[in-house]
C-alpha positions in Angstrom: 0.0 0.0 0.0 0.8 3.8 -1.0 2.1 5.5 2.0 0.2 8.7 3.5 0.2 11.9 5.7 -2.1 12.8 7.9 -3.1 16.5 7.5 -5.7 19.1 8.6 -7.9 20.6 6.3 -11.5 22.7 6.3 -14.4 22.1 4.1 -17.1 25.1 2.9 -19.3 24.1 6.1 -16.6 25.2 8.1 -14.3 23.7 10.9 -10.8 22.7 10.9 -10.3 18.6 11.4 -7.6 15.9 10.6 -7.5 13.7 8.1 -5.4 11.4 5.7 -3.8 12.6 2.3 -3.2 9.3 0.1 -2.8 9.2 -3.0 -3.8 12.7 -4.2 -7.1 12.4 -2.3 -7.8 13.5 1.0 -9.8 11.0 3.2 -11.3 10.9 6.4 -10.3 9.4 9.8 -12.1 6.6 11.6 -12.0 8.6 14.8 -13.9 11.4 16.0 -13.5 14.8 14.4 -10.9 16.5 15.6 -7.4 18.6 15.4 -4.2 16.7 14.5 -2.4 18.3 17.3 -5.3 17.0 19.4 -4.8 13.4 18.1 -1.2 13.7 18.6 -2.1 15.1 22.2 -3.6 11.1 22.6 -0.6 10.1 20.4 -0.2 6.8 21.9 -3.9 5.6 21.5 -4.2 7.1 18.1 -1.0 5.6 17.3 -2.6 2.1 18.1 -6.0 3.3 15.7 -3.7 4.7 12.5 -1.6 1.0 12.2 -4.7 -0.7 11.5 -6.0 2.3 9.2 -6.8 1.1 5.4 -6.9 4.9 3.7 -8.0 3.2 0.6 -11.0 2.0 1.8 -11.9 5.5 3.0 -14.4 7.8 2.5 -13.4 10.7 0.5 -13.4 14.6 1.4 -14.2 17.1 -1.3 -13.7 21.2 -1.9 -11.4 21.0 1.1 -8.7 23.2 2.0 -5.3 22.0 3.5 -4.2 24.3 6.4 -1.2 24.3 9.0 -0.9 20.7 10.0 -0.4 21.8 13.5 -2.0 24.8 14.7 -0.3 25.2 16.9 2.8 23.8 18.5 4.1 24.4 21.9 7.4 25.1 20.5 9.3 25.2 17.6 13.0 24.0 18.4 15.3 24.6 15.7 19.2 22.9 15.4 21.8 24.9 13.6 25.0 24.0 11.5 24.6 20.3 11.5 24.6 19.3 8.0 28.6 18.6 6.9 27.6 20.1 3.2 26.4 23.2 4.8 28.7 24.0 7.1 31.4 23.8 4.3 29.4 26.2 2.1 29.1 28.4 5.2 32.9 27.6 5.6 31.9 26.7 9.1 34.4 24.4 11.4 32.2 22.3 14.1 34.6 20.8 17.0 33.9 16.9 16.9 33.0 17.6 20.7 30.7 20.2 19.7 26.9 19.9 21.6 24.2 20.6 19.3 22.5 24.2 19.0 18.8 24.7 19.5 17.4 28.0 18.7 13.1 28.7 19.2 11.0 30.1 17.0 7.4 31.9 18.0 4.6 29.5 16.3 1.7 31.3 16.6 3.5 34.2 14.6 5.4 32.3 12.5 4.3 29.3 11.7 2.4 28.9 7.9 1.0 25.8 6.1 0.8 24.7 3.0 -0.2 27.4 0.0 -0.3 30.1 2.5 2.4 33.4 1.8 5.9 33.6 3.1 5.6 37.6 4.3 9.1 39.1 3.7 10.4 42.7 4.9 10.0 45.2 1.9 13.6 46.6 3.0 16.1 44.6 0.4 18.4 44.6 3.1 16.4 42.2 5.0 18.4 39.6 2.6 15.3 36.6 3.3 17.1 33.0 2.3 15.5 29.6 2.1 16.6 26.2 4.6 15.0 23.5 3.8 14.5 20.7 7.0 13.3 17.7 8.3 11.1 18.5 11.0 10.1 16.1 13.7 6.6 16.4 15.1 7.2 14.6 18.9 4.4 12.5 20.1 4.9 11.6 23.8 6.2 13.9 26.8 9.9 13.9 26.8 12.4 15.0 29.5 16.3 13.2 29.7 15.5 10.6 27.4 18.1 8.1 26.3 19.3 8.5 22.3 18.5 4.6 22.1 14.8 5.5 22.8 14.2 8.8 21.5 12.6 7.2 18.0 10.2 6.0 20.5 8.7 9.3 21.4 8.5 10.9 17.9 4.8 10.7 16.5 6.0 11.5 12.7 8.1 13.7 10.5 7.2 16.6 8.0 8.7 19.1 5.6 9.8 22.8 7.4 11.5 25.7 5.5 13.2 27.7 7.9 12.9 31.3 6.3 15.8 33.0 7.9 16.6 37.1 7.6 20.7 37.2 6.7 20.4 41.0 7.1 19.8 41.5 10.9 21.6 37.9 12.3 24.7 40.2 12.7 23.8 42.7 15.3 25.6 46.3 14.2 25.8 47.8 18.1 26.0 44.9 20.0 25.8 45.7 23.7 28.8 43.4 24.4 30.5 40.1 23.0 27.6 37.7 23.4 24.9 39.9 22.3 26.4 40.2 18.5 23.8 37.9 17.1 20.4 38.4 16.9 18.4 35.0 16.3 15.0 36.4 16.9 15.0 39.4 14.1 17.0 36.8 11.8 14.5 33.6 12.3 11.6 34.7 14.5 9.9 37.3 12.1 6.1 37.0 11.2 4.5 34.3 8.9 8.1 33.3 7.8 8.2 29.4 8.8 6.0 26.7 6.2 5.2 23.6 7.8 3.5 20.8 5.6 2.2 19.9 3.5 1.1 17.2 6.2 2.8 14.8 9.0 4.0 11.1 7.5 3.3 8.9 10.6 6.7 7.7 11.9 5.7 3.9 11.8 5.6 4.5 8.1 9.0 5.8 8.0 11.5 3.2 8.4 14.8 5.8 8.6 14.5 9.2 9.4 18.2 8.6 8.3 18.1 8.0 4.8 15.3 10.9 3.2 15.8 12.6 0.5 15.0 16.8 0.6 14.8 19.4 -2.0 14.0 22.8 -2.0 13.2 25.0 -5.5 12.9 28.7 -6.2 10.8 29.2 -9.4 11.2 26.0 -10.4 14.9 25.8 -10.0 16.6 23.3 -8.1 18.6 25.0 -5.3 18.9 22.3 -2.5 18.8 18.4 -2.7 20.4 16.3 0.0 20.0 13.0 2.2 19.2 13.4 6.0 22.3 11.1 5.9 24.4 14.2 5.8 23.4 15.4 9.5 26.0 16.0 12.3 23.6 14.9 15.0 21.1 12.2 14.1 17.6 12.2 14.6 18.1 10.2 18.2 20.7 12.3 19.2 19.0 16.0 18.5 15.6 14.8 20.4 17.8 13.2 23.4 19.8 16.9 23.7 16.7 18.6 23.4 14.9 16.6 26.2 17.9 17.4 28.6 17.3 21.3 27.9 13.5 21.0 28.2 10.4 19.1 28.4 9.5 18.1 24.9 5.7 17.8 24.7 3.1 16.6 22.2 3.1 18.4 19.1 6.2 19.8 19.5 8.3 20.3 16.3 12.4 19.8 15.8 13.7 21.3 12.7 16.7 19.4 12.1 19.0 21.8 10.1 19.4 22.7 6.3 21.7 21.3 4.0 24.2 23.2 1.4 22.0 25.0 -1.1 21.4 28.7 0.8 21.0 31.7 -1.0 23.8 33.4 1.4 26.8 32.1 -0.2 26.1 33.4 -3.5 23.9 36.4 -2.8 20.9 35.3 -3.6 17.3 35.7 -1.7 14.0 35.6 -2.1 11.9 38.2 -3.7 7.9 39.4 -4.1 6.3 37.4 -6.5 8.7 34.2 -6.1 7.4 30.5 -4.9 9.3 28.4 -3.1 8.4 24.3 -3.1 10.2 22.3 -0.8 9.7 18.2 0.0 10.9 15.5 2.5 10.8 11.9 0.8 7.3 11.1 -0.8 5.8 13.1 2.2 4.2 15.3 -0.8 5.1 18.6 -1.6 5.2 22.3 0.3 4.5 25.1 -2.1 4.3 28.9 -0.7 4.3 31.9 -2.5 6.7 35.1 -1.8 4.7 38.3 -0.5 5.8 41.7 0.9 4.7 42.9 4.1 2.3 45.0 4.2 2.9 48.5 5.9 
């Protein structure tokens, strides 16, 4: 059978509930009507319901609209420089003994699913680039979890492009040394982060290890990689993250971009531009490029 996502959508008579995209069509659930981030609130029963769930036999959904998978997220957790390809374009050197380097994002602000606008700063300077990432949706509360077991707590994965602003990551007055960055302004800003198109269920994924990502601009291929490439697994980034803080239900892990960035050779998104970015077979993320609006 064809794998699928599970997704949230609303029809014309209103509502926002979860269901399952297979195949091109979008089907309904044999639970009660619901969130997703509800049903990954009860991620261990519905876990239990989804293995024994035949989407083919399914009853179809029609005129729906896909939204935000999860809306919304207790926190958006974010891990920096840990694709090798990357950090050579970036001509970044990582210690081997280096810990890994979470980072949050706001996701009520900046979260946006699929089809819905990337909002970018009408100052050019704002320099807006493209990351494309794995992102790991966490299905049971996590606190100093072992990396043998941290698979064990991840509900599934999905498809996040982390929209960062190149322009004000370098603070120009810093108030001392450790102030010179600022990773608010640079990844925190407004309608900047898609998510989706949907969540792939991690008991169909059999390596979060071995998936394929690519990321376009207009059409043009600007990153394709392997999650193979990562610094810190999978495993690894969840256990690190539970030791910082208590990962709950919902909560998403973007796993770091690959090489492909706009930085190294000047180039960044513009008004009128789409960006499409996928994970795998987990279906594709499209978003169109806006300008803020004054």
């Amino acid at each position: 059978m064809k794998p699928w996502s599970l997704v949230s959508f609303r029809t014309a008579a209103g509502g926002e509930r979860a269901g399952v995209l297979f195949d091109g069509r979008l089907v309904d659930l044999p639970i009660s009507p619901r969130s997703l981030l509800d049903l990954i609130d009860d991620w261990p029963e519905a876990d239990g319901i989804l293995r024994n769930f035949h989407p083919v036999d399914a009853d179809e959904v029609l005129d729906a609209e896909l939204l935000l998978p999860l809306r919304y997220p207790r926190k958006v957790l974010c891990s920096g420089a840990n694709y090798r390809s990357h950090m050579r374009e970036m001509k970044v050197n990582r210690p081997d003994d280096a810990l890994p380097y979470f980072f949050l994002k706001p996701p009520t602000t900046s979260l946006v699913g699929p089809g819905e606008p990337i909002v970018v700063p009408a100052d050019p300077g704002a320099k807006v680039d493209w990351e494309a990432e794995l992102a790991v949706v966490i299905g049971r509360r996590a606190r100093h979890v072992k990396e043998s077991e941290a698979l064990d707590y991840v509900a599934g994965y999905s498809a996040i492009n982390d929209i960062s602003l190149r322009g004000p990551h370098r603070v120009q007055h810093p108030i001392g040394e450790p102030f010179q960055w600022d990773w608010l302004a640079s990844k925190g800003a407004d309608q900047s982060t898609p998510l989706g198109p949907g969540i792939r269920p991690a008991f169909l994924v059999d390596d979060p290890q071995r998936l394929d990502l690519r990321l376009w601009v207009n059409g043009h291929l600007k990153q394709e990689a392997n999650t193979s490439d990562m610094v810190v697994g999978v495993a690894a980034l969840i256990a690190a993250a539970s030791d910082l803080v208590t990962l709950e239900p919902g909560d998403v892990i973007a796993t770091g971009t690959p090489d492909g960035v706009g930085l190294p050779r000047g180039e960044f998104l513009q008004p009128g531009d789409v960006v499409e970015m996928e994970v795998a077979d987990f279906g594709r993320l499209t978003n169109p490029v806006v300008v803020e609006s004054s």
